[in-house]
Structure formats: structure tokens, C-alpha cells
Backbone as numpy.savetxt, mean C-alpha at the origin, in Angstrom:
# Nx Ny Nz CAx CAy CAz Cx Cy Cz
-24.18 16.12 10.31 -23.00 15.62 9.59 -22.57 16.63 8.54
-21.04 16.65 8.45 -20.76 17.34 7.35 -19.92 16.52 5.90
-19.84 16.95 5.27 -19.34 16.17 3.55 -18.10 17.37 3.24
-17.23 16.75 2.41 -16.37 17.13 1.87 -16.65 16.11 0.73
-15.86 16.98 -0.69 -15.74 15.70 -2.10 -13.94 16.01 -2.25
-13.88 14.67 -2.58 -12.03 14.27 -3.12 -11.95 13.13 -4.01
-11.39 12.79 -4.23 -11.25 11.68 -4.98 -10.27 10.89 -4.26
-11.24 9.39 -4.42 -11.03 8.41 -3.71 -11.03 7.29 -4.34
-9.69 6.85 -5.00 -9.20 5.66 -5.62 -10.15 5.92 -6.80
-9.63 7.67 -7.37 -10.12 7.56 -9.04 -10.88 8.08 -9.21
-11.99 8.10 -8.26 -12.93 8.94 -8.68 -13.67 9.70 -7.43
-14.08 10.55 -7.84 -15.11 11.87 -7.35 -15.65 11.21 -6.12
-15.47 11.74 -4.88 -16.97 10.90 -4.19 -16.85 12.36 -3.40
-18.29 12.41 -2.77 -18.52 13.47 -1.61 -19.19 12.24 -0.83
-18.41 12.76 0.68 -18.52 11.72 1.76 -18.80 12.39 3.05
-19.73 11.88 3.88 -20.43 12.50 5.17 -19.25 11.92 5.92
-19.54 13.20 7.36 -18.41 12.82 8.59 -18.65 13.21 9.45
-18.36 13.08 10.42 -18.42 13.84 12.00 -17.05 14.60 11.86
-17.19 15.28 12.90 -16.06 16.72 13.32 -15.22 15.36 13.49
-15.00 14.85 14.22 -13.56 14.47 15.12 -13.28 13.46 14.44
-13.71 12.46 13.34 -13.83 11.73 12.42 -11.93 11.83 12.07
-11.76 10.42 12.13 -10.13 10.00 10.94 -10.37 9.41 9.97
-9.19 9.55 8.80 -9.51 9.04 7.24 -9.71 7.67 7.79
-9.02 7.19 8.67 -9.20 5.53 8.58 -10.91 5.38 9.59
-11.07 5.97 10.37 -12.45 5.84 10.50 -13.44 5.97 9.68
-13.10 6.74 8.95 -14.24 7.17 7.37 -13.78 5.95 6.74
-13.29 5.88 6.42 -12.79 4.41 5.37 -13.06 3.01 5.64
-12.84 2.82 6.70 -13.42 1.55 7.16 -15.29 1.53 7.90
-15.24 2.30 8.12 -16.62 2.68 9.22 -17.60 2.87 8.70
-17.49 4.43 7.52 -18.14 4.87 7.00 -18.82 4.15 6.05
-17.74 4.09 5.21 -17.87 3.38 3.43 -17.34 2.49 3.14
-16.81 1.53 4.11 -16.84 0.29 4.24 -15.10 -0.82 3.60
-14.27 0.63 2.99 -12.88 -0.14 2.58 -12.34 -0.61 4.06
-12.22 -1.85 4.00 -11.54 -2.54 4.97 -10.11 -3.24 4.66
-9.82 -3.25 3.69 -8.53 -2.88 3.34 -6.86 -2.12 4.26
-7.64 -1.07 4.37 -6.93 -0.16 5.44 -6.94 -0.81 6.82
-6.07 -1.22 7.48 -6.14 -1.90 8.50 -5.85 -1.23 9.67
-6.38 -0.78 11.26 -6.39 -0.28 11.97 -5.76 -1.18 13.59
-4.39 -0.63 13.32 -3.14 -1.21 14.28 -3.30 -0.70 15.95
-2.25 0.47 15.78 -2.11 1.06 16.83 -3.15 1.90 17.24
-3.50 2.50 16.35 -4.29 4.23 16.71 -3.33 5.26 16.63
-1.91 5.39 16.62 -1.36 6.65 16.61 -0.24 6.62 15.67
-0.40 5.84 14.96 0.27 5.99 13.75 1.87 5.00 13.58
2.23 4.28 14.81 3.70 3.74 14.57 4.09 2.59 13.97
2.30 2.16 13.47 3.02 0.44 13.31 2.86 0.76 11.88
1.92 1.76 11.00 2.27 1.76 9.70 1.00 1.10 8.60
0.03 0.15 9.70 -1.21 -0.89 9.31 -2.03 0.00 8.40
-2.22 1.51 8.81 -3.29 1.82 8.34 -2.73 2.90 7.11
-1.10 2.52 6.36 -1.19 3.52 5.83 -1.91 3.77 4.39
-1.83 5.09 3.57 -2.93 4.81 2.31 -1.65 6.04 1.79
-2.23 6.57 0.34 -1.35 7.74 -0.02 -2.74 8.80 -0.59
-1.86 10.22 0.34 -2.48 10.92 -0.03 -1.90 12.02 -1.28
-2.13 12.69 -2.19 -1.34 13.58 -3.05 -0.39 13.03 -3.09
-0.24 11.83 -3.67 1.05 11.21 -3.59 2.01 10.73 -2.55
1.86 10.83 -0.92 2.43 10.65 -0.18 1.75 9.90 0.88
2.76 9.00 1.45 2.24 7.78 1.76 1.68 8.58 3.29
0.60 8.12 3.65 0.33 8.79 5.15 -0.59 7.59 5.67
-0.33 7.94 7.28 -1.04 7.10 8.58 -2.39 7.47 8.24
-3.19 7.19 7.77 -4.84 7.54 7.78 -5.18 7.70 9.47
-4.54 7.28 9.72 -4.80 7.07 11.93 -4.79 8.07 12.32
-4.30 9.06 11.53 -3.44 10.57 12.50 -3.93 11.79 11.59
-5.15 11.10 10.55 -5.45 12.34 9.74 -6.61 13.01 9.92
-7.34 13.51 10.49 -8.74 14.38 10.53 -9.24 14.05 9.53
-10.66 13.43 8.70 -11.23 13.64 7.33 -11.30 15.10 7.25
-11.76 16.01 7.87 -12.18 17.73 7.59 -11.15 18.10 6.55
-10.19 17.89 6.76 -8.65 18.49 6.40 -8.50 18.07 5.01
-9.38 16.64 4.72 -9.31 16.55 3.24 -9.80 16.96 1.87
-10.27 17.97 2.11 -11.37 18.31 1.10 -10.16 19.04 -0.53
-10.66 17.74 -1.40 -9.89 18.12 -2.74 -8.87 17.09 -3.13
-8.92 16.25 -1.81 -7.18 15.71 -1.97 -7.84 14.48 -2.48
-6.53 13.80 -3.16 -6.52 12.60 -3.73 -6.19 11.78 -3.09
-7.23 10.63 -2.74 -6.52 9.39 -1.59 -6.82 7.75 -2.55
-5.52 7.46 -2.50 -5.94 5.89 -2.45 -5.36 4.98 -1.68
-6.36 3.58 -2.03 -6.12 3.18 -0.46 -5.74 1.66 -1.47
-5.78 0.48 -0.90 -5.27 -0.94 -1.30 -6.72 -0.97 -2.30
-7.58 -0.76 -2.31 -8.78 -1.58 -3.03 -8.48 -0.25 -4.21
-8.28 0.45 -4.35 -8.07 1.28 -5.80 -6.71 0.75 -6.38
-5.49 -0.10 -5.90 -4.57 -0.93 -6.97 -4.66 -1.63 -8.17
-6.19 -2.23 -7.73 -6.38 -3.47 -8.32 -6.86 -3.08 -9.65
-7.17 -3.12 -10.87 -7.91 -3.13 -11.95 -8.82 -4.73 -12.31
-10.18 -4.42 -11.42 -10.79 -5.19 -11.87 -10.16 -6.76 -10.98
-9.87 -7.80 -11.58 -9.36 -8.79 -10.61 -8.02 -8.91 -10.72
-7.08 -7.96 -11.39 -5.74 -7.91 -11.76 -4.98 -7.24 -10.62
-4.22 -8.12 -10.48 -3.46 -7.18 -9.16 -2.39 -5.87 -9.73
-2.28 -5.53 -8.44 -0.98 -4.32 -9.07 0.14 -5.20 -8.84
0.89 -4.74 -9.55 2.67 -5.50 -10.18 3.21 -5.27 -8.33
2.98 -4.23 -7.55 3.33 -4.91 -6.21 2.85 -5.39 -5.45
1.48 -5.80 -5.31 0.97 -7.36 -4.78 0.82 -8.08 -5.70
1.33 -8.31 -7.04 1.83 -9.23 -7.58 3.50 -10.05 -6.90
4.34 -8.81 -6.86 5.45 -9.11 -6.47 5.40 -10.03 -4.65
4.44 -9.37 -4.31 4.35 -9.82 -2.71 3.83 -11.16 -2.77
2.98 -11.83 -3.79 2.48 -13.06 -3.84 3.76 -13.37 -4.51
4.36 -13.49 -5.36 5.61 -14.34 -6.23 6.79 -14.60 -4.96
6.73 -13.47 -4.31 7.65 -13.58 -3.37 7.65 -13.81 -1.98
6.10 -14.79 -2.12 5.63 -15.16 -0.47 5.75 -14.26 0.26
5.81 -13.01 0.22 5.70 -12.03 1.09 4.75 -12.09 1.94
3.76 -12.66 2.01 2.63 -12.27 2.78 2.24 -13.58 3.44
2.05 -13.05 4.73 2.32 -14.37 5.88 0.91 -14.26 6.20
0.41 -13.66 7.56 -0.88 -13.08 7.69 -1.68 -12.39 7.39
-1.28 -11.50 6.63 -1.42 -10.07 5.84 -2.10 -9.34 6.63
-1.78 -8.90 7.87 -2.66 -7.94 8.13 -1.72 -6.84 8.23
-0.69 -6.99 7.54 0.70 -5.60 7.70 0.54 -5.23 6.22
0.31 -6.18 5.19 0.25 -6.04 4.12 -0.38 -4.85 3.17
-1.44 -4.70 3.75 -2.15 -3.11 2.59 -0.81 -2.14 2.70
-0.87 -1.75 4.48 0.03 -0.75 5.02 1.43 -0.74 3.27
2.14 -1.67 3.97 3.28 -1.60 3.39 3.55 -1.57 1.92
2.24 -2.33 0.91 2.00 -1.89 -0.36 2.12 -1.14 -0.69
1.15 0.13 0.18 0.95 1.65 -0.20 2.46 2.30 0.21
2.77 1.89 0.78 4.35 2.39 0.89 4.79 2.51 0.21
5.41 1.10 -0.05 6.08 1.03 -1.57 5.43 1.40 -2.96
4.15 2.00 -3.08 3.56 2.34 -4.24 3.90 3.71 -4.39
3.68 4.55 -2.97 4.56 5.92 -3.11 5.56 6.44 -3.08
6.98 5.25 -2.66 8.11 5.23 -2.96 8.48 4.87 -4.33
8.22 4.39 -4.64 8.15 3.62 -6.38 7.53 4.64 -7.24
6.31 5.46 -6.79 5.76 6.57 -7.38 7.25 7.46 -7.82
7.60 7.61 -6.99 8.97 8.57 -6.87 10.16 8.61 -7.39
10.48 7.23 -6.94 11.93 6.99 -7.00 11.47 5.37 -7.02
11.54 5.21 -8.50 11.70 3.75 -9.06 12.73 3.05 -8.75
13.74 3.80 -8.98 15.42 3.17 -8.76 15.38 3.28 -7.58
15.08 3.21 -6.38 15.49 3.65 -5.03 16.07 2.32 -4.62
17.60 3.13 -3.45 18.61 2.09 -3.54 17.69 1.16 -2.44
18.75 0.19 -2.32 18.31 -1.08 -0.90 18.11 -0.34 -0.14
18.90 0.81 0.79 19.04 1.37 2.28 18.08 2.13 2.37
17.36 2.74 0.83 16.33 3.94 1.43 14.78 3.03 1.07
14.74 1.66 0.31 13.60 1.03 0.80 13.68 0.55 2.18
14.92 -0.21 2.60 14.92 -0.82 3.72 13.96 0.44 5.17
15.01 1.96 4.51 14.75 2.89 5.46 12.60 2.97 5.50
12.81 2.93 4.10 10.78 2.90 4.10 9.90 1.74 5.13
10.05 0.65 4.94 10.07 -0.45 5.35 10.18 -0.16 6.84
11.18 0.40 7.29 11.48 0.44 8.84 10.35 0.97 9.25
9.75 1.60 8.63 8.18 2.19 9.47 7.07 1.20 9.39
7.38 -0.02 9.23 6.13 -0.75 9.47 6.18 -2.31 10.23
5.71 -1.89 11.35 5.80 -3.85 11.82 5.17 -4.43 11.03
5.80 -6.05 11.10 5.20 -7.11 10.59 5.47 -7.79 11.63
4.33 -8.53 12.34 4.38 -9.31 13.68 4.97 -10.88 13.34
4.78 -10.94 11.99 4.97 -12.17 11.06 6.14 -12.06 11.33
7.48 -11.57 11.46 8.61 -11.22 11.00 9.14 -11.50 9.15
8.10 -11.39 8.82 8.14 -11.25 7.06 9.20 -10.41 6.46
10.23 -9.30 6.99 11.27 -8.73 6.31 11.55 -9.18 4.96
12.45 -9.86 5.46 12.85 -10.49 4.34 12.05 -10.72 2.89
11.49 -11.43 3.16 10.57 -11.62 1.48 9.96 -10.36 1.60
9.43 -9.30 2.29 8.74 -7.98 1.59 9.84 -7.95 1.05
10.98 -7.19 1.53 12.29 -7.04 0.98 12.11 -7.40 -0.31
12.55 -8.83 -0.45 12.64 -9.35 -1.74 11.47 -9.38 -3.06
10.15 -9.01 -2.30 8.94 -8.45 -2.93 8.87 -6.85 -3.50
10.36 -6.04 -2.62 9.77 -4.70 -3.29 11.46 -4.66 -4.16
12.34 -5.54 -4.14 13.57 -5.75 -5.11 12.83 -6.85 -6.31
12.28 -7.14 -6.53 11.14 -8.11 -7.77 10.49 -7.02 -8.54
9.81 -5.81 -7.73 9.05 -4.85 -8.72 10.10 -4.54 -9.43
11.31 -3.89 -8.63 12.53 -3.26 -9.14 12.86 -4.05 -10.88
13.04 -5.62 -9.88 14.31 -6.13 -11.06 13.41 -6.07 -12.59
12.27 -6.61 -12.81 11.50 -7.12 -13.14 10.95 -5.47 -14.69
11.49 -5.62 -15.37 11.25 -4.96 -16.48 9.28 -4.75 -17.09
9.04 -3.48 -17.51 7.81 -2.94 -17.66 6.50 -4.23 -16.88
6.85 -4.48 -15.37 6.31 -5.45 -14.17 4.84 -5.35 -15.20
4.31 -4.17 -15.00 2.80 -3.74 -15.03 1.96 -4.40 -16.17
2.96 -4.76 -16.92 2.60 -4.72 -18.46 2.65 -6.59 -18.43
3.26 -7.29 -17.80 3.49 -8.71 -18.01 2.40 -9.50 -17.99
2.11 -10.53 -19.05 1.41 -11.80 -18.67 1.72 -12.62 -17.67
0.93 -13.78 -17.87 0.87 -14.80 -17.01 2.46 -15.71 -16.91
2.78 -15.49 -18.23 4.14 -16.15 -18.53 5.16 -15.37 -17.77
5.13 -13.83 -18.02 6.02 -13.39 -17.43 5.89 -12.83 -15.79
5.22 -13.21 -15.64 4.82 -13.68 -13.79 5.65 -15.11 -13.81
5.48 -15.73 -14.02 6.15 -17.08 -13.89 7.76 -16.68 -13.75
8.33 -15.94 -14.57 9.88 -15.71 -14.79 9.97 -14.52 -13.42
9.20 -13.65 -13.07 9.12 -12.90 -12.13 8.98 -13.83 -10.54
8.41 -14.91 -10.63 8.41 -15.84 -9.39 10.09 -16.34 -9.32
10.25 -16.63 -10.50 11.71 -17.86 -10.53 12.63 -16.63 -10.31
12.75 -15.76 -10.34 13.70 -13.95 -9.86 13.75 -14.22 -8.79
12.50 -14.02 -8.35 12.27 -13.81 -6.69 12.53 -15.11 -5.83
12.70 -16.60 -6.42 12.98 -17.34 -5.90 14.78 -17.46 -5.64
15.16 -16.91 -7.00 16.58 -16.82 -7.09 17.25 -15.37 -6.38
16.66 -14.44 -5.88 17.13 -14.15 -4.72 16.90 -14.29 -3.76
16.08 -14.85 -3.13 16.19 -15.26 -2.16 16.95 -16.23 -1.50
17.37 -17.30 -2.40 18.72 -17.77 -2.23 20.27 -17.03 -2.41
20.29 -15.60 -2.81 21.48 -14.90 -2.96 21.51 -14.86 -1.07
């Protein structure tokens, strides 16, 4: 076996692999994040994506070898402790999540679109979004789950109270 070290949701790890080894095989297989969910195998449905150096990628289609240095996080590095991140906060306020097994995928999406481009209009989330089935046909409320991070002023920072006013948003567009 060989090791590479990167940092993985924060911190330092050096991690054993086989040659032909994928990030999502290391991740789920290896060291056990199951989080990352494993769809297709070749990358189209979007299940397994994570971000690497900032950019959202198919873990399905990545070699581990290739990673040595890079920064990956995956759905289980969002969380602080039992606090969700402000966008699976938004995905619960906004019933987004039906079965969730599309769900990590499309988080990490929107965490590296949002990384980017906070303001990003409707057409170029919608355009993000287009890369990921939901067998659920859930559109819609993700939709309205990644326009809630948007509307929803310093999200990250809110109490319990202002989750509550962040649900009644997301309830009130969804009737727009």
C-alpha cells in the first residue's frame, strides 16, 4: 500500500491506498465517511460529489494518487459538532430532503458555488443543480433550499429563533 497526506475536512491526515483506488473508494471503504454517496460510478448523477481546492468534484472519477496536498471536504466536515451548516440547515427548513440519498452530493455543490459566488443568479444555480439527479424529483424545494441560504442574512451566524423566521421565508416562497 501506498499513503499520501492532505487535509481532509480540516485537518492533516496521511491515508493508505491501492494504485487504482478512487477518492470515493478511499472515503467510504477505507476510512469509513459514508456520507459521500456512490451512484453511478462515472460521475453523471452527481451522488458522490465532495470539493476539492475549492471545487466541487465527482470523487467517482478521481484517482486518490493524484491527491497528495489537496484539500478535500466531504458532508461530515460541514457540520461543527451537532450544528448543521446554514445549507443543510436551509435543506431541512425547506423540506428539501425527501430520501436523501442525492443530498450530500448537492450540498457540496452548493457549498462551492456559494464559496464563490454568494449572489449567484437563479439560472446559474439552477445551471449547478442540473448536474445532479434527484430520483425524489425534489427540484423544487432544493431550489428553494439554496434561494433560503441566499435570502436569509449572516444564515451562519443565526439562532434557533432565527431558523424559525428562515423556515417561514422558505415557506413563503414556496408559495410565490
Amino acid at each position: 500500500m501506498k499513503n499520501i497526506t492532505l487535509m481532509l475536512n480540516g485537518k492533516k491526515e496521511t491515508i493508505y491506498f491501492e494504485e487504482g483506488d478512487t477518492l470515493l473508494y478511499v472515503l467510504r471503504d477505507r476510512i469509513g465517511l459514508m456520507g459521500t454517496k456512490f451512484g453511478c460510478g462515472y460521475g453523471a448523477c452527481g451522488a458522490c460529489t465532495v470539493v476539492i481546492n475549492g471545487e466541487a468534484v465527482r470523487s467517482c472519477k478521481v484517482l486518490f494518487k493524484t491527491l497528495e496536498g489537496a484539500d478535500i471536504l466531504t458532508i461530515e466536515g460541514l457540520t461543527e459538532g451537532k450544528k448543521l451548516h446554514p445549507i443543510q440547515q436551509a435543506f431541512v427548513d425547506a423540506n428539501a430532503v425527501q430520501c436523501g440519498f442525492c443530498t450530500p452530493g448537492i450540498v457540496m455543490e452548493l457549498y462551492a458555488l456559494f464559496s464563490k459566488e454568494p449572489d449567484a443568479s437563479d439560472d446559474r444555480i439552477k445551471e449547478v443543480l442540473s448536474k445532479h439527479l434527484c430520483r425524489c424529483t425534489g427540484y423544487e424545494s432544493i431550489f428553494t433550499a439554496a434561494k433560503l441560504v441566499q435570502k436569509t442574512e449572516s444564515y451562519s451566524k443565526q439562532d434557533k429563533k432565527d431558523f424559525e423566521r428562515a423556515a417561514k421565508l422558505a415557506r413563503e416562497y414556496i408559495k410565490e
